[in-house]
MARZAMI-255457 format. One record per residue: residue in three letters; x, y, z of N, C-alpha, C in turn; residue number from 1. Coordinates in nm, 3 decimals, decimal comma. Each point is the difference from the previous one (the first is absolute). Example, Ala and Ser with C-alpha at 12.3 -4.5 7.8 and 13.67 -1.06 7.14 Angstrom:
+-----+---------+---------+---------+---------+---------+---------+---------+---------+---------+-----+
:   r :     n.u :     n.v :     n.w :    ca.u :    ca.v :    ca.w :     c.u :     c.v :     c.w :   k :
+-----+---------+---------+---------+---------+---------+---------+---------+---------+---------+-----+
: ala :   1,319 :  -0,569 :   0,780 :  -0,089 :   0,119 :   0,000 :   0,090 :   0,120 :   0,000 :   1 :
: ser :  -0,035 :   0,105 :  -0,072 :   0,082 :   0,119 :   0,006 :  -0,077 :   0,109 :   0,073 :   2 :
+-----+---------+---------+---------+---------+---------+---------+---------+---------+---------+-----+
//
This chain:
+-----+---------+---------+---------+---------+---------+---------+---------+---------+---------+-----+
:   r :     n.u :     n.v :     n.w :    ca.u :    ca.v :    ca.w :     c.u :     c.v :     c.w :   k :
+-----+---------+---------+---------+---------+---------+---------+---------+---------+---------+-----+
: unk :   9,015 :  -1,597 : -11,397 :   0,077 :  -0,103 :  -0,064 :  -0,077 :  -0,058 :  -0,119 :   1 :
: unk :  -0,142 :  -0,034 :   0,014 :  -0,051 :  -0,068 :  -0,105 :  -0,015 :   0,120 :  -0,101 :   2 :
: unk :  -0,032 :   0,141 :   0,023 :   0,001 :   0,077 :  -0,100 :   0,127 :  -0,016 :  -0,074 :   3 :
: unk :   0,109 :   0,005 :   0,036 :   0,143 :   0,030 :  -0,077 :  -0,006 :  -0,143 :  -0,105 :   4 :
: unk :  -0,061 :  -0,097 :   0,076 :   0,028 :  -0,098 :  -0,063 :  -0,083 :  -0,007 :  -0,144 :   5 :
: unk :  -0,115 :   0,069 :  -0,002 :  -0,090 :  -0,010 :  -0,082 :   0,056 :   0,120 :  -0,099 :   6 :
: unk :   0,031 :   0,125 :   0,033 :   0,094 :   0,079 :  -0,073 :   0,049 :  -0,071 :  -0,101 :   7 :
: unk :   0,146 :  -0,061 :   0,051 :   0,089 :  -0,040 :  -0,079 :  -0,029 :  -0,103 :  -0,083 :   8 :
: unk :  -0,111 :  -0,114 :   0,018 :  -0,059 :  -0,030 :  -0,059 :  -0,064 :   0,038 :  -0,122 :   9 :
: unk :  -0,102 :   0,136 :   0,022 :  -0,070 :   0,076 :  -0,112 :   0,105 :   0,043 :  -0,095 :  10 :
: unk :   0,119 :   0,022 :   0,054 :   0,073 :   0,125 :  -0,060 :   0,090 :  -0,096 :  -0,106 :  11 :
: unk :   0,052 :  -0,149 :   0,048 :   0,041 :  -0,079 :  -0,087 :  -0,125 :  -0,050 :  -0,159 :  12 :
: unk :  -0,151 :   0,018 :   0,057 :  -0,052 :  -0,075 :  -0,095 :  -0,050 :   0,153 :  -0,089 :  13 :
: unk :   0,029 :   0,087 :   0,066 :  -0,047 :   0,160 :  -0,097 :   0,140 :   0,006 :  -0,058 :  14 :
: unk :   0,113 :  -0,078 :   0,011 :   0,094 :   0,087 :  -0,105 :   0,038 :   0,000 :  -0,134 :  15 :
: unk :   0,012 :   0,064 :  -0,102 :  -0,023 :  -0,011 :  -0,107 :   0,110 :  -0,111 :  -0,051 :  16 :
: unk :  -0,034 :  -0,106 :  -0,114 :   0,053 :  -0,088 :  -0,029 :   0,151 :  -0,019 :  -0,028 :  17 :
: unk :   0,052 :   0,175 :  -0,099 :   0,116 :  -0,056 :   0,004 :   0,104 :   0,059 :   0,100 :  18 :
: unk :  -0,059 :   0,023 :   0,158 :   0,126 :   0,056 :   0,066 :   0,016 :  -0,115 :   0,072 :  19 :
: unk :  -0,085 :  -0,138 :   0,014 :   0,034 :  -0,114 :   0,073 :   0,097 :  -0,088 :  -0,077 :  20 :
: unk :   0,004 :   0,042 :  -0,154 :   0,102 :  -0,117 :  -0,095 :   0,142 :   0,077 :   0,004 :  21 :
: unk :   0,032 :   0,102 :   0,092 :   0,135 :   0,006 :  -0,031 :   0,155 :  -0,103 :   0,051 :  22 :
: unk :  -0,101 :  -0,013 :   0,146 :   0,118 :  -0,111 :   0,069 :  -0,015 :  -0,132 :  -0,104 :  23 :
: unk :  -0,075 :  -0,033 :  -0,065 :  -0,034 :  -0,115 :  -0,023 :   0,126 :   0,011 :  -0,162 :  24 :
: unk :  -0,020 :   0,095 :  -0,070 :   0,037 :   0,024 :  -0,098 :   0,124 :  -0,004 :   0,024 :  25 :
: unk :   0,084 :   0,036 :   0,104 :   0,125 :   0,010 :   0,040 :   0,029 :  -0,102 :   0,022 :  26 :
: unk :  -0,079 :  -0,140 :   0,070 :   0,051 :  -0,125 :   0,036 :   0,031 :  -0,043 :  -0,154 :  27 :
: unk :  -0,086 :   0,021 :  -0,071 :  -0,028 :  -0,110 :  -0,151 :   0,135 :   0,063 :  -0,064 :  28 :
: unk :   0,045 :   0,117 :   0,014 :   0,131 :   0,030 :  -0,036 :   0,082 :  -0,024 :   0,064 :  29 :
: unk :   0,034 :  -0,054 :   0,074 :   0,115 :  -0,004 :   0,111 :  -0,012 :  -0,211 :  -0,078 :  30 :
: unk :  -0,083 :  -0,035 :   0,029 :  -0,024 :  -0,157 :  -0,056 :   0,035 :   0,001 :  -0,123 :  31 :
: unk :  -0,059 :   0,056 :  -0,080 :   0,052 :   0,022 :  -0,161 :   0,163 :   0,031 :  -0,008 :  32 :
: unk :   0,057 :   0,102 :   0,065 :   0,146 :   0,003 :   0,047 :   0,117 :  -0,145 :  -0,037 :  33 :
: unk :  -0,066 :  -0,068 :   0,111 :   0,041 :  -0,120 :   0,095 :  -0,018 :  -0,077 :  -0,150 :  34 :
: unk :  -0,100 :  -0,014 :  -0,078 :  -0,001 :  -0,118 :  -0,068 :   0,064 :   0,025 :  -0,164 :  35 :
: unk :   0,020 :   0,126 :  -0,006 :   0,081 :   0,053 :  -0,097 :   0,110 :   0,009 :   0,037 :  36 :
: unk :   0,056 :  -0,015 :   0,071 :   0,150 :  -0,022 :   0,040 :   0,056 :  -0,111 :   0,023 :  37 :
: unk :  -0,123 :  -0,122 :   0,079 :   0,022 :  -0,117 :  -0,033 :   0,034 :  -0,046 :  -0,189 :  38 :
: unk :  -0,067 :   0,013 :  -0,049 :  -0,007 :  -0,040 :  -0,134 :   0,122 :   0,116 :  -0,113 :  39 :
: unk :   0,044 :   0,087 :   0,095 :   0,116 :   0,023 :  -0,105 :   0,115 :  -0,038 :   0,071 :  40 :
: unk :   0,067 :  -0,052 :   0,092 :   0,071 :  -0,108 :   0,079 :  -0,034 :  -0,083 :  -0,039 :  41 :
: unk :  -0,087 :  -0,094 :  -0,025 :   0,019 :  -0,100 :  -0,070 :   0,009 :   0,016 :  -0,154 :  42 :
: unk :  -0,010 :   0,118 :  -0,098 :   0,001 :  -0,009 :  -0,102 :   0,190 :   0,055 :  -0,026 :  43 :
: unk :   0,028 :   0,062 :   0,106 :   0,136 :   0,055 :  -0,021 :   0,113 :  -0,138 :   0,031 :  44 :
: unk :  -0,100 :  -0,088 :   0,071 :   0,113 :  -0,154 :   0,016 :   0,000 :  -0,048 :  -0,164 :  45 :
: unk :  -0,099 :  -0,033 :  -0,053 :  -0,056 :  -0,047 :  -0,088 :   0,114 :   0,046 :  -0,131 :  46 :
: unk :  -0,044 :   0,150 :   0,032 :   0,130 :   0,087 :  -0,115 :   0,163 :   0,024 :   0,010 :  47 :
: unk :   0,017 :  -0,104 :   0,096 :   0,162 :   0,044 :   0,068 :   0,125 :   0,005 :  -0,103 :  48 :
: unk :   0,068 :   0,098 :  -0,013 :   0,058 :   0,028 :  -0,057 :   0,049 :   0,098 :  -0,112 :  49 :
: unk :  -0,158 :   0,036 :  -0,034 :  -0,034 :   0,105 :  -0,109 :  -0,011 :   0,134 :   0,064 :  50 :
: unk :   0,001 :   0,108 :  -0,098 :   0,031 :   0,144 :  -0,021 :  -0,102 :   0,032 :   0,073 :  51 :
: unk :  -0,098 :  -0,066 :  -0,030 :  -0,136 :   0,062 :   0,033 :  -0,047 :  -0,018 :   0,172 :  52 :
: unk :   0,046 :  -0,160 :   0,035 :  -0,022 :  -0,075 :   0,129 :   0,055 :   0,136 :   0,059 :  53 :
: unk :   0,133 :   0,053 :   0,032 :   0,074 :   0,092 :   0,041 :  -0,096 :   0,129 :   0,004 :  54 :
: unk :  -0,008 :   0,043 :  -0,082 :  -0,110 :   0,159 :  -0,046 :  -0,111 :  -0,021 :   0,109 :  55 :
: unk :  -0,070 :  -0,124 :  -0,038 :  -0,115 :  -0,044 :   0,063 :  -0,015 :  -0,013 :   0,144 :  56 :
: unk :   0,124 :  -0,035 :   0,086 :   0,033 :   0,003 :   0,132 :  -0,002 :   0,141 :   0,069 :  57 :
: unk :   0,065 :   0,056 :  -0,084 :   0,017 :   0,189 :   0,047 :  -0,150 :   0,082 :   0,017 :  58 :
: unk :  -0,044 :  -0,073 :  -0,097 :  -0,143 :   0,038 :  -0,002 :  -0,083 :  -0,025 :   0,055 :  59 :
: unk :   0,008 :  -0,147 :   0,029 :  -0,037 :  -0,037 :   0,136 :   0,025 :   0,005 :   0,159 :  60 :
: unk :   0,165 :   0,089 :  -0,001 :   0,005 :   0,029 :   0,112 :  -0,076 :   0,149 :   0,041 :  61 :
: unk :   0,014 :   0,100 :  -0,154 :  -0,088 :   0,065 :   0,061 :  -0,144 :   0,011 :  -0,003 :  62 :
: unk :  -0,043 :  -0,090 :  -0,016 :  -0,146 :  -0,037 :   0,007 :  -0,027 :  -0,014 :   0,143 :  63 :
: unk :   0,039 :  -0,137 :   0,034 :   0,036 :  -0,040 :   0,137 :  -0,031 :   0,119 :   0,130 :  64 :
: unk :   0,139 :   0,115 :  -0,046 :   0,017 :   0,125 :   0,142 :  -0,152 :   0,095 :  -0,038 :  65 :
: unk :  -0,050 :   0,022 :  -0,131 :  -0,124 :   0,056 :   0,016 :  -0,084 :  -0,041 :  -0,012 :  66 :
: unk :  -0,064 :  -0,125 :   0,064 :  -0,065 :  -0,070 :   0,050 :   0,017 :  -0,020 :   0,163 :  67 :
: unk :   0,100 :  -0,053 :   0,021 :   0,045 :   0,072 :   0,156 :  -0,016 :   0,094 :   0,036 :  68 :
: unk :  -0,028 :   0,090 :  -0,066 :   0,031 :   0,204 :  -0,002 :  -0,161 :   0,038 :   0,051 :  69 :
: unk :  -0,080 :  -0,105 :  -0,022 :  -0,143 :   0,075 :   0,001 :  -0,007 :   0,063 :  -0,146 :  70 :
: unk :   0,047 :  -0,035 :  -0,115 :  -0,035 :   0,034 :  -0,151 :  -0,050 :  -0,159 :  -0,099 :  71 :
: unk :  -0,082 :  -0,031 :   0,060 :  -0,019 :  -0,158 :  -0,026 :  -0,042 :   0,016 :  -0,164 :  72 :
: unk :  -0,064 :   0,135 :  -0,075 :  -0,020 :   0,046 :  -0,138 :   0,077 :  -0,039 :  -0,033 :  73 :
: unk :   0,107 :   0,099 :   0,010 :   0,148 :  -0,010 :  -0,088 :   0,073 :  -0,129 :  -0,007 :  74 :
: unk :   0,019 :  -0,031 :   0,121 :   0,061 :  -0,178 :   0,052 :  -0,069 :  -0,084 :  -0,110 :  75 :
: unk :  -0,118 :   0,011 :  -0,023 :  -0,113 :  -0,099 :  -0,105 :   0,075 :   0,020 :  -0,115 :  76 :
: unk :   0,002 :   0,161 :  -0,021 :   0,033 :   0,004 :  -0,178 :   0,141 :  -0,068 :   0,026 :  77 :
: unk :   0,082 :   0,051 :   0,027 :   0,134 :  -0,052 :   0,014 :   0,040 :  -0,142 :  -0,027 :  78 :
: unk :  -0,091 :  -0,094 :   0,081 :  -0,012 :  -0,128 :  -0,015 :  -0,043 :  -0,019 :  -0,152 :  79 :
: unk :  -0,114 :   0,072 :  -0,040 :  -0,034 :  -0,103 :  -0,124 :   0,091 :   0,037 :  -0,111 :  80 :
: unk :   0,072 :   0,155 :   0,060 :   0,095 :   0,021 :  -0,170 :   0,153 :  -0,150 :   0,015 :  81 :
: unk :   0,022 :   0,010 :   0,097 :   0,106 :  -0,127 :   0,051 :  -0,025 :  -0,134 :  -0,092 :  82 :
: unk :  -0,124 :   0,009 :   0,012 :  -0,053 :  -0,142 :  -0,007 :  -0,010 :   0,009 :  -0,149 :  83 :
: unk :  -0,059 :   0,090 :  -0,080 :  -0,034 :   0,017 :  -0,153 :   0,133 :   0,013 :  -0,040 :  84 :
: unk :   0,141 :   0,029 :   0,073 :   0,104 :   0,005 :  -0,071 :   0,043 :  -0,103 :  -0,004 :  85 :
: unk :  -0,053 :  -0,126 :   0,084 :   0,056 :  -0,154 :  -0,031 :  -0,096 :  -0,049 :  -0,102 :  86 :
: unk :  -0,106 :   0,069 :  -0,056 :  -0,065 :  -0,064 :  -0,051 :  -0,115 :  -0,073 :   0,051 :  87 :
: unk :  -0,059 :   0,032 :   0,116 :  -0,089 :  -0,082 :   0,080 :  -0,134 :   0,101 :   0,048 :  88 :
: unk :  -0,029 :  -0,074 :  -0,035 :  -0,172 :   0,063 :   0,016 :  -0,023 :  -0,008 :   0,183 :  89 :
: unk :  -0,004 :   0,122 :   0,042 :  -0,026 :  -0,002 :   0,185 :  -0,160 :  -0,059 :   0,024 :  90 :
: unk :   0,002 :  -0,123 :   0,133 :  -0,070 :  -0,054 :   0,021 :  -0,115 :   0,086 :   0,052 :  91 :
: unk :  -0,119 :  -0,014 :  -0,087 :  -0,144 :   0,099 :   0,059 :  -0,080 :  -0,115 :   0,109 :  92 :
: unk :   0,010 :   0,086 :   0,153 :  -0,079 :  -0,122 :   0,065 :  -0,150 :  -0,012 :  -0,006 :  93 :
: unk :  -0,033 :   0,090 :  -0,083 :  -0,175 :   0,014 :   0,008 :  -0,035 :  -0,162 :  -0,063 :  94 :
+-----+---------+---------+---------+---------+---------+---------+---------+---------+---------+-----+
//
């Protein structure tokens, strides 16, 4: 028992740096998602009525399903072209 334990131990602090940032990288996209979609819902209230508010929704719905999809890339771009078609600069959380 204490061997296995010490194993998995070694084997977490021997692993090379970037195969531990992938889950992590996936959260920060899945969060990035969430807060780019917040902010074009509120930018599509903001624009109600216009050509673009409309365009911008579609685009955001499919942003939305590939982000849901496990394509959190594409979902990102999607969002910021939405957002640059209202004219709005997408919020960088760094």
């Amino acid at each position: 028992m204490r061997f296995i334990c010490l194993a998995v131990l070694a084997g977490g602090l021997l692993m090379p740096p970037g195969l531990g940032d992938a889950a992590t990288s996936e959260t920060t996209r899945s969060q990035r998602c969430s807060i780019l979609q917040d902010q074009l819902n509120a930018e599509i209230k903001a624009h109600a009525g216009s050509g673009r508010s409309a365009n911008a929704a579609t685009i955001g719905a499919k942003a939305r399903k590939l982000c849901a999809g496990g394509k959190p890339a594409q979902g990102l771009r999607a969002y910021v072209k939405a957002l640059q078609l209202l004219g709005v600069q997408p919020i960088d959380p760094e």
